[in-house]
C-alpha positions as CSV (number, residue, x, y, z in Angstrom):
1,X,-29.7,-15.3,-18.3
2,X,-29.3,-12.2,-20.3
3,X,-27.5,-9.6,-18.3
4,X,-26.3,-6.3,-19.3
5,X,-22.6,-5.9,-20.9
6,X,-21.3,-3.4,-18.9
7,X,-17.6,-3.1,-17.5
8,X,-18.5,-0.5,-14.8
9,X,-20.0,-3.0,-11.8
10,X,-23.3,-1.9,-9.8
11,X,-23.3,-2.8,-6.0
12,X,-26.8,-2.7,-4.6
13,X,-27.7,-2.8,-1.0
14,X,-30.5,-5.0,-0.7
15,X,-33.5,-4.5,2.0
16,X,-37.0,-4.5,2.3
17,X,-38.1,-3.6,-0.5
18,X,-35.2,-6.3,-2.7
19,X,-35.5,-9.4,-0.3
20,X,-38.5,-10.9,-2.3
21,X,-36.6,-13.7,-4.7
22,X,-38.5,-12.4,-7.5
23,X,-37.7,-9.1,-7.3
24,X,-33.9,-9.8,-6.4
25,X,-33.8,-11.4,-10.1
26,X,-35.0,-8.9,-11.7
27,X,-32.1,-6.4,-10.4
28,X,-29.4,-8.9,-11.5
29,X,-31.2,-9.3,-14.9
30,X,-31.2,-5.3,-14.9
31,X,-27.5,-5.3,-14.1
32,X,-26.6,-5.9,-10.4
33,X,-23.1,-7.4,-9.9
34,X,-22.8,-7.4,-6.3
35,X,-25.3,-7.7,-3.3
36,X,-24.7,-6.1,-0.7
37,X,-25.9,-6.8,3.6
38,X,-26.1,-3.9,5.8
39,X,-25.5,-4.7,9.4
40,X,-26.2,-1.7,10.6
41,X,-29.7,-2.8,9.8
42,X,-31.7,-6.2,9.9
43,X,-31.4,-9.4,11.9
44,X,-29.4,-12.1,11.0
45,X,-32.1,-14.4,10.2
46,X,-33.2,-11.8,7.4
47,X,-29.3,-11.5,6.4
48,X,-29.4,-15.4,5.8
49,X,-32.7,-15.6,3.8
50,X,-31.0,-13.2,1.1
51,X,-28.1,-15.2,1.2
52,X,-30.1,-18.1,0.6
53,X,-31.8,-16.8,-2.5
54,X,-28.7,-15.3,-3.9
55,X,-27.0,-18.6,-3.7
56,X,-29.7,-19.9,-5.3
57,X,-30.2,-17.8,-8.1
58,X,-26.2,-18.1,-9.0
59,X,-26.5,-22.2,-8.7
60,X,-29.7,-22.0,-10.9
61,X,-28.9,-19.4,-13.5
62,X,-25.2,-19.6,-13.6
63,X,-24.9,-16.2,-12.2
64,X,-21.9,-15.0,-9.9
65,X,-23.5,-12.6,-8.2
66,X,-20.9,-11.9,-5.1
67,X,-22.1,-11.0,-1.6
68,X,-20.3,-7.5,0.5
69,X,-21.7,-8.0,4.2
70,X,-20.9,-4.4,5.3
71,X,-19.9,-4.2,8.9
72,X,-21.1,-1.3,11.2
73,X,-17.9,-0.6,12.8
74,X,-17.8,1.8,15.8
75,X,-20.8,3.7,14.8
76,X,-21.3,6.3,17.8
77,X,-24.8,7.7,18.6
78,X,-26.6,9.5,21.0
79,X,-29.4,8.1,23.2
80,X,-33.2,8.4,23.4
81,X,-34.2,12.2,24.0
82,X,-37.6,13.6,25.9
83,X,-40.6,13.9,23.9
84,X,-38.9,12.1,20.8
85,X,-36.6,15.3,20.0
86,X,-35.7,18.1,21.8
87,X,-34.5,22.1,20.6
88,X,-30.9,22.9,20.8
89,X,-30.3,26.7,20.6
90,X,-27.5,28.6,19.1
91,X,-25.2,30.2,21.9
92,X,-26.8,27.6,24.7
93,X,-24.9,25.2,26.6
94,X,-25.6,21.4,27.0
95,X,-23.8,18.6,29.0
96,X,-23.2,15.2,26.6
97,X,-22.6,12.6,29.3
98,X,-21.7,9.2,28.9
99,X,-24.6,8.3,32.1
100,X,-27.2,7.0,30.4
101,X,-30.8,9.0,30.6
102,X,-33.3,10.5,28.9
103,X,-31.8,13.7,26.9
104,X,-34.1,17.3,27.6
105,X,-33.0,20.5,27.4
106,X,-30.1,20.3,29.9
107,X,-28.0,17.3,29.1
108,X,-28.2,14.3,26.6
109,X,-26.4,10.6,26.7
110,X,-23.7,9.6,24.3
111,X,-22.9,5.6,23.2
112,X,-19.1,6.1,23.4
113,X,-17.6,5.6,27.2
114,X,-14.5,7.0,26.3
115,X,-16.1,10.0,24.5
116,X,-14.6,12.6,27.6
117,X,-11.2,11.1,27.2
118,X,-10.9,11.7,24.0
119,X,-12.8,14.7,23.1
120,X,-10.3,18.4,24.1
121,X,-11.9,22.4,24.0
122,X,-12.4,23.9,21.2
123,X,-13.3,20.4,18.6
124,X,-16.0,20.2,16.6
125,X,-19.4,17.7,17.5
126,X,-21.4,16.7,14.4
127,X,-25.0,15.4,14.8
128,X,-27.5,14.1,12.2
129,X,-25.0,13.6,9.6
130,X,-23.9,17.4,10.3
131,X,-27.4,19.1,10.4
132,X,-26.6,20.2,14.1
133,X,-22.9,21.4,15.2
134,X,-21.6,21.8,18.5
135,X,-18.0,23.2,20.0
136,X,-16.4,21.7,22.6
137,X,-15.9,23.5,26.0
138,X,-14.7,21.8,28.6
139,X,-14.5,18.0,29.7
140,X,-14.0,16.2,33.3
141,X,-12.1,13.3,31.3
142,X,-14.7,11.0,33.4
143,X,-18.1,11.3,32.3
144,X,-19.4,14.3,31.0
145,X,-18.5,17.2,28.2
146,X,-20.0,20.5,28.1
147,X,-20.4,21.9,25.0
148,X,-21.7,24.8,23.0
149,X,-24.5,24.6,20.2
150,X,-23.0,26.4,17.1
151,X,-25.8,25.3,14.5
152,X,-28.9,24.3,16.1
153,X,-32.2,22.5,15.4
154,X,-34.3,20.2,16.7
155,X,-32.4,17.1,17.5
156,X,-34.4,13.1,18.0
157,X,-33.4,10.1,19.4
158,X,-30.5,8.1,18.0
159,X,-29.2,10.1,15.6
160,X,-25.3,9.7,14.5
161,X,-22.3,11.4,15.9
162,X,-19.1,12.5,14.0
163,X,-16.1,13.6,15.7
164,X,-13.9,15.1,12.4
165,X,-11.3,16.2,14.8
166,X,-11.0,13.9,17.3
167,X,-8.5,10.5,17.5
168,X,-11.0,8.4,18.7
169,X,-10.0,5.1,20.5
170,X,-12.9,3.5,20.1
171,X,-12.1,-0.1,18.6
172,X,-12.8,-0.3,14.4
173,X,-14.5,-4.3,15.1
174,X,-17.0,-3.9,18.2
175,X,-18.3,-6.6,19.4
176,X,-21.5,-6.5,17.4
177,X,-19.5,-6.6,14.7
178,X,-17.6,-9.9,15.6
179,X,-21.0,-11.4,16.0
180,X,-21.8,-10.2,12.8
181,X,-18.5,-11.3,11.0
182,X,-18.9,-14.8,12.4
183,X,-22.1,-15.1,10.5
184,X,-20.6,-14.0,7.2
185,X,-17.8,-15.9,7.4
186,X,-19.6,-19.6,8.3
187,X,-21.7,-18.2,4.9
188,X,-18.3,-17.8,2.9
189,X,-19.0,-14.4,2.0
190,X,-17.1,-13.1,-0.7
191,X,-16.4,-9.3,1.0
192,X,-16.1,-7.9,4.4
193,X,-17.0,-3.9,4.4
194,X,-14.6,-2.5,7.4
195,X,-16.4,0.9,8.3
196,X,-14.8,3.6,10.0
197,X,-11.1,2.3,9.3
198,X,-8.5,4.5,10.5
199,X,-4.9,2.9,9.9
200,X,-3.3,-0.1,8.0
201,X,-3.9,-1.9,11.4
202,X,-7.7,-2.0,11.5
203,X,-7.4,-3.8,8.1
204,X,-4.7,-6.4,9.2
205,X,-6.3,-7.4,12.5
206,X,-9.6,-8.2,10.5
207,X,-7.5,-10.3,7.9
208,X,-6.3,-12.1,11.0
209,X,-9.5,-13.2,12.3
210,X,-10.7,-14.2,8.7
211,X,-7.4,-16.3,8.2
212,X,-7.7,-17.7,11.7
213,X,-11.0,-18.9,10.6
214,X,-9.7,-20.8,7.5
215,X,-12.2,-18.7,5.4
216,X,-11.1,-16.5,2.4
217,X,-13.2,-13.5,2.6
218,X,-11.7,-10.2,1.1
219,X,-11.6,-7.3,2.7
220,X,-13.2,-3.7,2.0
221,X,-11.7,-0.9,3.6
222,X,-14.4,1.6,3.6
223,X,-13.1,5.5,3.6
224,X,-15.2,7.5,6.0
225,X,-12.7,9.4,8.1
226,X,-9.9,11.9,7.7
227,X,-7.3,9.6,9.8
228,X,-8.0,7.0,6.9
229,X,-6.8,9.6,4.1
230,X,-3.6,10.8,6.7
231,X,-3.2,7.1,6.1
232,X,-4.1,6.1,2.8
233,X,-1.0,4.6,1.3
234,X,-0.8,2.2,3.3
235,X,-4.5,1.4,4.2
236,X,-4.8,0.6,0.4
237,X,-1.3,-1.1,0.3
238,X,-3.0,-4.0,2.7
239,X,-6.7,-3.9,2.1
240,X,-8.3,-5.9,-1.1
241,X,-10.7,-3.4,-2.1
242,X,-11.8,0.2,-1.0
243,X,-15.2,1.5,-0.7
244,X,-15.3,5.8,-1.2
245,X,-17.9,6.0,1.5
246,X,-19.0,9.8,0.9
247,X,-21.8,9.7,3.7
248,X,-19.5,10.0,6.9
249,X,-16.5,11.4,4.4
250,X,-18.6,14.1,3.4
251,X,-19.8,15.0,7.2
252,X,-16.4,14.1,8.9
253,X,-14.0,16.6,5.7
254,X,-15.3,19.6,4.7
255,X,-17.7,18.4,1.8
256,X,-16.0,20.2,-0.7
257,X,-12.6,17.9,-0.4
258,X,-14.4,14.8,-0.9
259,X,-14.8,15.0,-5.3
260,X,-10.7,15.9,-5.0
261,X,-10.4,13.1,-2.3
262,X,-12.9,10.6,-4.5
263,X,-10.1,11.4,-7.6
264,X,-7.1,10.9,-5.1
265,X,-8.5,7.3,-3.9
266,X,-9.8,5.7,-7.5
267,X,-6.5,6.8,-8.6
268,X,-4.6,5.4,-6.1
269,X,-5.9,2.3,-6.2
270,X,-5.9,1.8,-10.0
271,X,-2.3,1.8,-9.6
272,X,-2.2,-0.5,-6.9
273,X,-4.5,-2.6,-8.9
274,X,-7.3,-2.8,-5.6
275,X,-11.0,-2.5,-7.5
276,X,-12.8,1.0,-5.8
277,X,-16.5,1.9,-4.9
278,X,-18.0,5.1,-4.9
279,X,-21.0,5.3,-2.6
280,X,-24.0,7.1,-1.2
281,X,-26.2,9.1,-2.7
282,X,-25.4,8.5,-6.1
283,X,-29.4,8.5,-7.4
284,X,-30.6,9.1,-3.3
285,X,-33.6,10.9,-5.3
286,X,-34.5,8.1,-6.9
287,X,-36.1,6.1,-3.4
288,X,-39.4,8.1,-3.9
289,X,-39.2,9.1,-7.5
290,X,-39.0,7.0,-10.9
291,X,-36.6,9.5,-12.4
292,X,-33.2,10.7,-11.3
293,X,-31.9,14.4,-11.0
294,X,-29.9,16.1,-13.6
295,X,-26.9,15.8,-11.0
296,X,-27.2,12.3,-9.9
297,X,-26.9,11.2,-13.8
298,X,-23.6,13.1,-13.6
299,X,-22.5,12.0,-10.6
300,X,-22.6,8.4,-11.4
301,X,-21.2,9.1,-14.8
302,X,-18.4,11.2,-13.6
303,X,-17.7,8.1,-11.2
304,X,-17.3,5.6,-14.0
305,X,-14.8,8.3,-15.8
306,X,-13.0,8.9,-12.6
307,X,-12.3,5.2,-12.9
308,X,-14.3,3.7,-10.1
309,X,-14.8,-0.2,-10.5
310,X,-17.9,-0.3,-8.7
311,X,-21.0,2.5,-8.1
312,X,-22.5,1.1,-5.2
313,X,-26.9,2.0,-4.5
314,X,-28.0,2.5,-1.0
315,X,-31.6,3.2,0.1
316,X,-32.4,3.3,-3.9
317,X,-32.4,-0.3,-4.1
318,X,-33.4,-1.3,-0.4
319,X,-36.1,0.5,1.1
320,X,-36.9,2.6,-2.3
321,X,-39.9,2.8,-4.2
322,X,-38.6,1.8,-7.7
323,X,-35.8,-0.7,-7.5
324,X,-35.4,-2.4,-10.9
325,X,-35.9,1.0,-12.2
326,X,-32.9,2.3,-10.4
327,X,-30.8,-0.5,-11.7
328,X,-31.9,-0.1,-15.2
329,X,-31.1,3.7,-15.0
330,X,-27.6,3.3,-13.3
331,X,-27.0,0.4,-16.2
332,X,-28.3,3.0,-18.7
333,X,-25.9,5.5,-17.6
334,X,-22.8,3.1,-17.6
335,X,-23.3,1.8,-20.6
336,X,-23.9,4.8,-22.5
337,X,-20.7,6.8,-20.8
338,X,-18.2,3.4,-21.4
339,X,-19.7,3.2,-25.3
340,X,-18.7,6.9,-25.9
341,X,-16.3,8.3,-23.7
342,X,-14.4,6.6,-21.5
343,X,-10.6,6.5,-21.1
344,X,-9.8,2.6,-22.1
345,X,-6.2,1.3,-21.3
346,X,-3.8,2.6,-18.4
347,X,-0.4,2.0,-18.9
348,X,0.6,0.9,-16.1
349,X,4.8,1.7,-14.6
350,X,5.4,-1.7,-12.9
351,X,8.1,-2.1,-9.9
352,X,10.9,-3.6,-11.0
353,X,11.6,-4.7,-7.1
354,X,8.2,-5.7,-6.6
355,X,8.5,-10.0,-6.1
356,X,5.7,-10.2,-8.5
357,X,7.2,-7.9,-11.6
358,X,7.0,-10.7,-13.9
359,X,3.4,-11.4,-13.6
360,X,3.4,-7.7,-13.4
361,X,5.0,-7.4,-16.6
362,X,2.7,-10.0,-18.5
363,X,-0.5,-9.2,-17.7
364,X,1.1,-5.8,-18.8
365,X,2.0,-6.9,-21.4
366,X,-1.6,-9.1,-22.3
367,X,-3.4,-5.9,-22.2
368,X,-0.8,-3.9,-25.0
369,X,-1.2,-6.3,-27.1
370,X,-4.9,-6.4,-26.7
371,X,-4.9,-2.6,-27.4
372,X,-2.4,-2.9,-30.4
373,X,-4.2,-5.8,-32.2
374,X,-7.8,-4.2,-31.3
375,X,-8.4,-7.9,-29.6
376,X,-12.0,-9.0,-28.9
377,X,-11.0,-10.8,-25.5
378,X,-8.5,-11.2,-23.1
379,X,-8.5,-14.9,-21.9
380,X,-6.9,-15.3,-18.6
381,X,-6.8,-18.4,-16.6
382,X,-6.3,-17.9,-13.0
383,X,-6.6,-19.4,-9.6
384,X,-6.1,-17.0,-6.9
385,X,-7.6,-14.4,-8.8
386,X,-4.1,-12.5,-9.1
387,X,-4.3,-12.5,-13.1
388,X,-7.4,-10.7,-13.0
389,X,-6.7,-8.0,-10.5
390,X,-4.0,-6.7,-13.0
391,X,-5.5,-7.3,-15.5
392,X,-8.5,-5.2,-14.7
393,X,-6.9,-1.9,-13.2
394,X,-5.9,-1.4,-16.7
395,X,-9.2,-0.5,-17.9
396,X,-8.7,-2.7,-21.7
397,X,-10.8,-2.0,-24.0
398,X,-10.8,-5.6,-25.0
399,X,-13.7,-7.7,-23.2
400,X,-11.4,-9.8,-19.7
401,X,-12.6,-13.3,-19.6
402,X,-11.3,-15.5,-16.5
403,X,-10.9,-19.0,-15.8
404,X,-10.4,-20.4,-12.9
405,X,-10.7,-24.1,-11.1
406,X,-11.7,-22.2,-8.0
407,X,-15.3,-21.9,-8.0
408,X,-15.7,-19.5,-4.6
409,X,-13.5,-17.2,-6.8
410,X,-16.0,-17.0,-9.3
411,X,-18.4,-14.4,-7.3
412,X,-15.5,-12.5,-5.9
413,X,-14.3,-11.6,-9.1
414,X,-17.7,-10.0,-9.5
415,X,-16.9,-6.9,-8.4
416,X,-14.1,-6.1,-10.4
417,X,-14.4,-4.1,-13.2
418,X,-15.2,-5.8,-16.9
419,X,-14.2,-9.1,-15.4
420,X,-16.8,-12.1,-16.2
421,X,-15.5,-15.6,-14.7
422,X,-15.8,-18.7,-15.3
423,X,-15.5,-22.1,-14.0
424,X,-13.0,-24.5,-16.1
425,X,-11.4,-27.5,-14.0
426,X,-9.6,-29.7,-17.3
427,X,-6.3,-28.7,-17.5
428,X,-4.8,-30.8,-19.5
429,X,-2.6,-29.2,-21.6
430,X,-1.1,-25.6,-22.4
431,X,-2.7,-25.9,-26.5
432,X,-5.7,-27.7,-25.4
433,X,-7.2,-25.8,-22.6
434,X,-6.4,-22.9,-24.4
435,X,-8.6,-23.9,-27.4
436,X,-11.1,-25.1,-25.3
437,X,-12.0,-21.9,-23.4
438,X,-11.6,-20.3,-26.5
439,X,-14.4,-22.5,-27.8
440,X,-16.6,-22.0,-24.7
441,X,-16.7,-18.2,-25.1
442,X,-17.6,-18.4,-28.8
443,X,-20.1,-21.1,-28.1
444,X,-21.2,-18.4,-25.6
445,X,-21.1,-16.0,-28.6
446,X,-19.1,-13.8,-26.6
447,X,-16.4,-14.2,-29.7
448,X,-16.8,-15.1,-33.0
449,X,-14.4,-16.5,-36.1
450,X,-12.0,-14.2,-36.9
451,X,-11.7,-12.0,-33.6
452,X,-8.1,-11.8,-32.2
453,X,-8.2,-12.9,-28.5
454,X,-5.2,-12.8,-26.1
455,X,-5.0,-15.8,-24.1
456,X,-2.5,-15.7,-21.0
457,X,-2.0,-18.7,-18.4
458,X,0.9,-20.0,-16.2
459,X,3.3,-22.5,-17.8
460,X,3.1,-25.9,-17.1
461,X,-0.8,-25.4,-17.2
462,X,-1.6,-28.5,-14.5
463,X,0.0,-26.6,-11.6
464,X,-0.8,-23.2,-9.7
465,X,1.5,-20.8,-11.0
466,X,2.1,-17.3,-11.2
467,X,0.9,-15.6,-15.0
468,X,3.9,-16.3,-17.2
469,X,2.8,-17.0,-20.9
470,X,1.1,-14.8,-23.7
471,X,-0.4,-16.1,-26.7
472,X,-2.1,-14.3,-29.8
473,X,-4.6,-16.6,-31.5
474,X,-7.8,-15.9,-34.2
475,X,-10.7,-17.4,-33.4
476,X,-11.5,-20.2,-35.6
């Protein structure tokens, strides 16, 4: 199958409108990389049919199209309200109880028991993704809050709450969400979004299950709150991957922080060698519309300069009108901004202290020498993945090829940026395996005779190993 060459990845949520198996294949031929299952929406059942088809199309068209099954978390809501949505007023008073009822004019119900604990005078409620804004007056710690409506409107059923200043102790894996997690991991998902995470904590206790499990999912720590950046370091210090989840981030931070905060985090993680998303809303005009704004091109090609691994489509590709057109566009985008401006190769300062230096300092020193022979490829061979983590924060300009012997790797590897695995199980010796992946990837026409390539691996070949030899060879 002919897909795009682009080192940017797309992450598309898939839905309704992306479930049909034929429609599904035509976004990875247009450039999807990853596929990703919201649980905030959809039944298992309809979960496990995607999965099925995505499987299939990877064991049928050699694709490695991974799979991010993306967790609700502690998602807090109010209840159903009286004649589908009632009117708050600016300068009225409501009660938000934690009773459950029908919500009128007087008092409406709230998901989250311990919302009067937690809540004090004077912070801020958000409602409808900050449409509607109301002040904290007074609580009985028990069951109900009164509060003030600053910013009014008319306010329906269900709709989302955000409490930016408030610790809440709500836990980050409700119970939903363990159902849920138990159904990606018996399907050996290759990613577990985290919503809502809050400390380094959140992150390790859901590592815990997945390791308890036997399973080796990876885990997405998706940024969504202002504890999670008071916490950064070390949230991205134990998670696999983030996710810059600029829906909640944007409503939960004043929304002018969150293209300094979006900067702070792809950064951050570059060095730390964790691939990034950057979500939501990226071509949101695009679900009822064939074309994009003038601002949404610029927002996904500012993400892809800022360094993101991964731009990540939402209601665009799930419930949207004009799915494969979406894809195409985002792939247009890419493309066009990695062929003519982007900033190839990160020199990376390595730890001397850090247990894992002389990788470190190899795949460091792989990616040099890639940029100072203007190589074609860099040819890693890897089985944990480590190789091609480090590898890949380093933005080379040289094409990463990976190896491994560990097939499940294959589709997690998808995500990161300019990776493209594959699956190689001979081994036999250091000279050998080296010339034959070499051969594969110009029988692939991905090199050709002459091209310098870069070929790292871990010395003796036949056993796992962390990166520790470098070799410069010409393509025959």
């Amino acid at each position: 199958m002919k897909i795009p060459q682009k080192r940017t990845k797309i992450v598309a949520t898939l839905g309704p409108a992306t479930s049909n198996k034929d429609v599904l294949l035509s976004l990875i031929k247009s450039g999807v990389d990853v596929c990703r299952l919201n649980f905030s929406h959809g039944k298992q059942e309809d979960h496990q049919k995607v999965i099925d088809i995505i499987r299939e199309i990877n064991n049928k068209y050699k694709t490695n199209i991974g799979i991010l099954a993306d967790l609700q978390g502690p998602k807090i809501r109010i209840g159903l309200v009286k004649d589908g949505g009632i009117n708050l007023i600016n300068g009225t008073q409501i009660k938000i109880t934690t009773n459950e009822c029908i919500g009128d004019d007087n008092q409406i119900y709230i998901t989250y028991p311990a919302f009067p604990q937690d809540v004090k005078a004077g912070e801020v409620i958000l409602l409808d993704d900050g449409k509607l804004q109301m002040r904290v007056v007074e609580t009985n710690r028990k069951d109900t809050v009164i509060c003030e409506v600053v910013h009014g409107g008319i306010l329906t059923s269900r709709k989302g709450v955000n409490l930016p200043n408030t610790k809440v102790s709500i836990p980050s894996l409700t119970e939903e969400d363990l159902v849920n997690l138990d159904f990606a991991l018996a399907n050996d998902v290759e990613w577990i979004g985290l919503s809502f995470v809050r400390k380094s904590e959140d992150i390790i206790d859901l590592k815990r299950i997945i390791s308890r499990s036997g399973k080796t999912s990876r885990v997405i720590a998706k940024i969504e709150k202002p504890e999670a950046i008071d916490n950064i370091d070390s949230i991205i210090a134990v998670t696999d991957g983030v996710m810059v989840a600029r829906g909640d981030l944007g409503v939960e931070c004043p929304m002018q922080e969150v293209p300094v905060l979006q900067k702070m985090i792809i950064q951050k993680c570059s060095k730390a060698s964790k691939p990034v998303i950057v979500a939501t809303q990226m071509l949101e005009s695009m679900i009822t519309t064939p074309r994009p704004t003038r601002a949404e091109v610029n927002d996904v090609a500012n993400s892809v300069l800022d360094g993101a691994d991964a731009v990540m489509l939402s209601g665009e590709t799930s419930v949207g009108d004009f799915p494969q057109i979406v894809i195409e566009t985002m792939s247009n985008i890419i493309t066009h901004v990695e062929n003519t401006s982007y900033p190839y190769y990160k020199n990376k300062e390595l730890d001397e202290n850090c247990p894992t230096y002389m990788a470190d300092a190899v795949c460091s020193s792989a990616v040099f020498l890639a940029d100072k022979t203007k190589a074609a490829g860099i040819i890693a061979m890897t089985s944990s993945g480590y190789t091609a983590f480090q590898i890949s924060s380093q933005r080379p300009k040289a094409n990463t090829y990976i190896f491994t012997s560990n097939r499940n790797l294959l589709n997690t590897l998808s995500l990161l940026w300019g990776v493209r695995g594959f699956y190689y199980d001979k081994f036999d010796s250091t000279d050998k395996t080296i010339s034959e992946v070499n051969n594969i990837l110009k029988a692939e026409k991905l090199v050709e005779s002459g091209d310098v390539v870069i070929n790292t691996a871990s010395i003796p070949i036949q056993k796992k190993g962390k990166t520790n030899m470098i070799k410069v060879n010409i393509i025959d």
